[in-house]
RODREN-99341 format. One record per atom (N, C-alpha, C): residue number from 1; atom name; x, y negated, z. Coordinates in pm, whole numbers. Layout:
BEGIN
 num atomo      X      Y      Z
 NUM    CA      X      Y      Z
...
This chain:
BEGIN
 num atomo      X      Y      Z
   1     N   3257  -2353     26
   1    CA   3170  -2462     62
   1     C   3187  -2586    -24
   2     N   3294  -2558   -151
   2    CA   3281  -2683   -211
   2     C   3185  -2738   -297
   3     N   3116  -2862   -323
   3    CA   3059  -2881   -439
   3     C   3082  -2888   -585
   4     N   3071  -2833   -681
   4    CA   3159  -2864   -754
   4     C   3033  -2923   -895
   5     N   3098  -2986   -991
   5    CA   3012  -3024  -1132
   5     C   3062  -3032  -1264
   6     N   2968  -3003  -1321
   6    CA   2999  -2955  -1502
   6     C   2890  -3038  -1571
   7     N   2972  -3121  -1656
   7    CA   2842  -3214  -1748
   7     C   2822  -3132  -1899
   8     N   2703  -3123  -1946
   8    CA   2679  -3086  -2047
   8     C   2679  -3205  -2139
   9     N   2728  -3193  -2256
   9    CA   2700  -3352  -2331
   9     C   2606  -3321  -2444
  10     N   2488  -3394  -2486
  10    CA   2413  -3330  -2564
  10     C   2381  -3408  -2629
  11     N   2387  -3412  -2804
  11    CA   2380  -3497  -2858
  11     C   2257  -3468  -2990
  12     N   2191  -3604  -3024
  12    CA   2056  -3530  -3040
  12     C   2074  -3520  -3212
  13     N   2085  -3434  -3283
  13    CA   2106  -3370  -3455
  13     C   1962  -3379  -3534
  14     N   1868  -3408  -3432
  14    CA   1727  -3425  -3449
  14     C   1678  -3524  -3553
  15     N   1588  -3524  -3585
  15    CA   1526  -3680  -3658
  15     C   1449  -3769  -3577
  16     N   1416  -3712  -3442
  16    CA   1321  -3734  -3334
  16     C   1344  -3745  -3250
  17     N   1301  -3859  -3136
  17    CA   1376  -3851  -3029
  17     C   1344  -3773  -2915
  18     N   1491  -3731  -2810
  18    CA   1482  -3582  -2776
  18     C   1424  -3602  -2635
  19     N   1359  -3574  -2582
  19    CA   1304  -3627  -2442
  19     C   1294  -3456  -2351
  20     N   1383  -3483  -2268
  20    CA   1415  -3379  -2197
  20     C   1343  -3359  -2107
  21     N   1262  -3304  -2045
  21    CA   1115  -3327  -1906
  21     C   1173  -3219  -1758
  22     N   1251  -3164  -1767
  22    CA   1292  -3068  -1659
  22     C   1399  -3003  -1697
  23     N   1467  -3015  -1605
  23    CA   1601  -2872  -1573
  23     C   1556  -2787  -1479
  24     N   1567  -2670  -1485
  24    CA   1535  -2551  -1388
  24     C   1643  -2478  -1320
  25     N   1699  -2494  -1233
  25    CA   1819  -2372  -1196
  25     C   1803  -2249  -1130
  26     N   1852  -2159  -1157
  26    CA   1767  -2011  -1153
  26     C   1827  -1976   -983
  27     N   1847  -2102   -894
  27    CA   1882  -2104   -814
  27     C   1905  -2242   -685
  28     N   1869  -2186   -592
  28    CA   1897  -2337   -507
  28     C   1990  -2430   -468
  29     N   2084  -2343   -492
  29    CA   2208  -2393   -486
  29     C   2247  -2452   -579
  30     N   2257  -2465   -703
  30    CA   2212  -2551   -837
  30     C   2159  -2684   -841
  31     N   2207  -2807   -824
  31    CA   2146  -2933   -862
  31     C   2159  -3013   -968
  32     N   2046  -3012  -1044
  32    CA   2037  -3048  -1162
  32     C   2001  -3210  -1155
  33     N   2084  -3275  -1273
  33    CA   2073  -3443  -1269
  33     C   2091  -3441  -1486
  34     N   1952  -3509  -1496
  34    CA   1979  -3510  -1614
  34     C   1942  -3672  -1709
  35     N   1971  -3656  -1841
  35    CA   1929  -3792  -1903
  35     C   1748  -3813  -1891
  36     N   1674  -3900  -1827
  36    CA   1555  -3928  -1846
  36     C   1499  -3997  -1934
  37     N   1591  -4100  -2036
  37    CA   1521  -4188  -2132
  37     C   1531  -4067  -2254
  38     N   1427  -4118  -2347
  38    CA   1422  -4055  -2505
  38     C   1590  -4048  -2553
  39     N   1637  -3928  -2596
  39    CA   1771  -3976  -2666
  39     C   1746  -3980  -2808
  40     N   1782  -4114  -2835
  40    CA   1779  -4109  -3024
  40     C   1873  -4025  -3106
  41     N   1775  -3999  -3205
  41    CA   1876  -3928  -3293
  41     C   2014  -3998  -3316
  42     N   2097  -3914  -3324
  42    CA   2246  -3906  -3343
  42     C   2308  -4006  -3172
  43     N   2233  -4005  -3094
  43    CA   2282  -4049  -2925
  43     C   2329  -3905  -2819
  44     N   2350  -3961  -2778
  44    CA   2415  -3880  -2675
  44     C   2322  -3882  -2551
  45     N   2320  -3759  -2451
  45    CA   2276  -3792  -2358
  45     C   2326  -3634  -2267
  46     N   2334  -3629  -2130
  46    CA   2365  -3535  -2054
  46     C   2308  -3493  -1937
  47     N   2356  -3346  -1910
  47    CA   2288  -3243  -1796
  47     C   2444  -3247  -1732
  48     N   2392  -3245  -1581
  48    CA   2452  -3244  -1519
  48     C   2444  -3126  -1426
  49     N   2508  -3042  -1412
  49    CA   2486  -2929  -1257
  49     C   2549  -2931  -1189
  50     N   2516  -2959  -1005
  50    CA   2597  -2955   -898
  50     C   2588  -2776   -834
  51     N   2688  -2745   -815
  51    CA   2676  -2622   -752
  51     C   2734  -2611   -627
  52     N   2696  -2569   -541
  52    CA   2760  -2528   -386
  52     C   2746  -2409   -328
  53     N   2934  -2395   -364
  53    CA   2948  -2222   -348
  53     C   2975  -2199   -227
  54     N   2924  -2301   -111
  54    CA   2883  -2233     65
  54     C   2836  -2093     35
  55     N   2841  -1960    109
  55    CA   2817  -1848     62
  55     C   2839  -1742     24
  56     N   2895  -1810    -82
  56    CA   2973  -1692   -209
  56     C   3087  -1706   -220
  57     N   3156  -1562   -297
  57    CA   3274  -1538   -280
  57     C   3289  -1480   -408
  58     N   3425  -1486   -509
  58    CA   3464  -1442   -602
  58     C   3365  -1487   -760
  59     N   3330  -1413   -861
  59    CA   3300  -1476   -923
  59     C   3176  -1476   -946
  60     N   3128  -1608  -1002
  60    CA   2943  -1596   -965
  60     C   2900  -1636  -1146
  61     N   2783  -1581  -1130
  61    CA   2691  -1642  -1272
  61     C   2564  -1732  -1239
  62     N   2580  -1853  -1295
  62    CA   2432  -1946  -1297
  62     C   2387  -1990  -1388
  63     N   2247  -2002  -1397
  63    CA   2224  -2065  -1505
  63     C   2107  -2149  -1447
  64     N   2085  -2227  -1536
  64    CA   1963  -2337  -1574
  64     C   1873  -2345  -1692
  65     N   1749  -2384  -1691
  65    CA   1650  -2363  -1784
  65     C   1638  -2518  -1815
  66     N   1616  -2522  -1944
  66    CA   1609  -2679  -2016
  66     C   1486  -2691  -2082
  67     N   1382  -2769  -2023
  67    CA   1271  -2765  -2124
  67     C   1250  -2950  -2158
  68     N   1215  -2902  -2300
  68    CA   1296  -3017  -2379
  68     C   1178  -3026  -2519
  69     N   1177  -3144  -2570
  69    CA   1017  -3130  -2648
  69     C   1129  -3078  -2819
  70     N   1148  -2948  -2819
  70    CA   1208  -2861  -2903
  70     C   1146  -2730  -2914
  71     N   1164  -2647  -3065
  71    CA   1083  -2513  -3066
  71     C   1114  -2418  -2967
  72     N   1232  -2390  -2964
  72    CA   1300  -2306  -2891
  72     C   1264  -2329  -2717
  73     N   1224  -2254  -2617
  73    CA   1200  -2279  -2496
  73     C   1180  -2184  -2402
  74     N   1257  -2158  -2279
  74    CA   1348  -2270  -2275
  74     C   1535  -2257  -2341
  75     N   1579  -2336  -2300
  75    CA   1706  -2353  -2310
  75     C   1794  -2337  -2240
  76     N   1854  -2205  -2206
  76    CA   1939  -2175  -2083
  76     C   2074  -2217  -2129
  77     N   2162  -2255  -2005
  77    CA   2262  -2321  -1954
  77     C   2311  -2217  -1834
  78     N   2431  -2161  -1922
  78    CA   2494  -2069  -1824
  78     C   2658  -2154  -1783
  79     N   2676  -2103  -1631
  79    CA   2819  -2148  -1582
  79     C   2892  -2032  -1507
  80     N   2990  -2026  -1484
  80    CA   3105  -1888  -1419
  80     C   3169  -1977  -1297
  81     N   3184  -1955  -1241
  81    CA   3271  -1972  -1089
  81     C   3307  -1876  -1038
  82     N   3431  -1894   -989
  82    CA   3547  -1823   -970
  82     C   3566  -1857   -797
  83     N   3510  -1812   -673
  83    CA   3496  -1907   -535
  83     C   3617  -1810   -480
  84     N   3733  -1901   -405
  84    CA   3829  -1829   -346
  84     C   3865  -1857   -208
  85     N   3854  -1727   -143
  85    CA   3837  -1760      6
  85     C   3912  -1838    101
């Protein structure tokens, strides 16, 4: 039942600034909190995922979908948890 969180740090290598429009988690239990302003090139900016392993037991796979004004789409974001009874 704990909550637990993992920040992604993402920093933009771009020439353009990176404007992130949605995180998707391939699950409900998944809460996604992310950067909303434009990140300028060579800035930083981050994804955040809350997970709550109420439920589950032993080790789990999640991911999240990143759609982001980039070619590639989307952008999955995988995490491992390890829930011990």
């Amino acid at each position: 039942g704990d909550v637990v969180e993992h920040v992604y740090e993402i920093t933009n290598t771009g020439k353009n600034p990176l404007i992130i429009s949605n995180v998707q988690p391939t699950c409900g239990c998944t809460i996604p909190d992310f950067t909303k302003n434009p990140i300028l090139p060579g800035q930083k900016g981050k994804i955040t995922l809350k997970f709550n392993s109420t439920n589950f037991e032993g080790v789990v796979h999640k991911a999240a979908e990143v759609y982001a004004n980039v070619e590639k789409l989307p952008i999955e974001l995988t995490f491992t948890a390890d829930i011990q009874p």
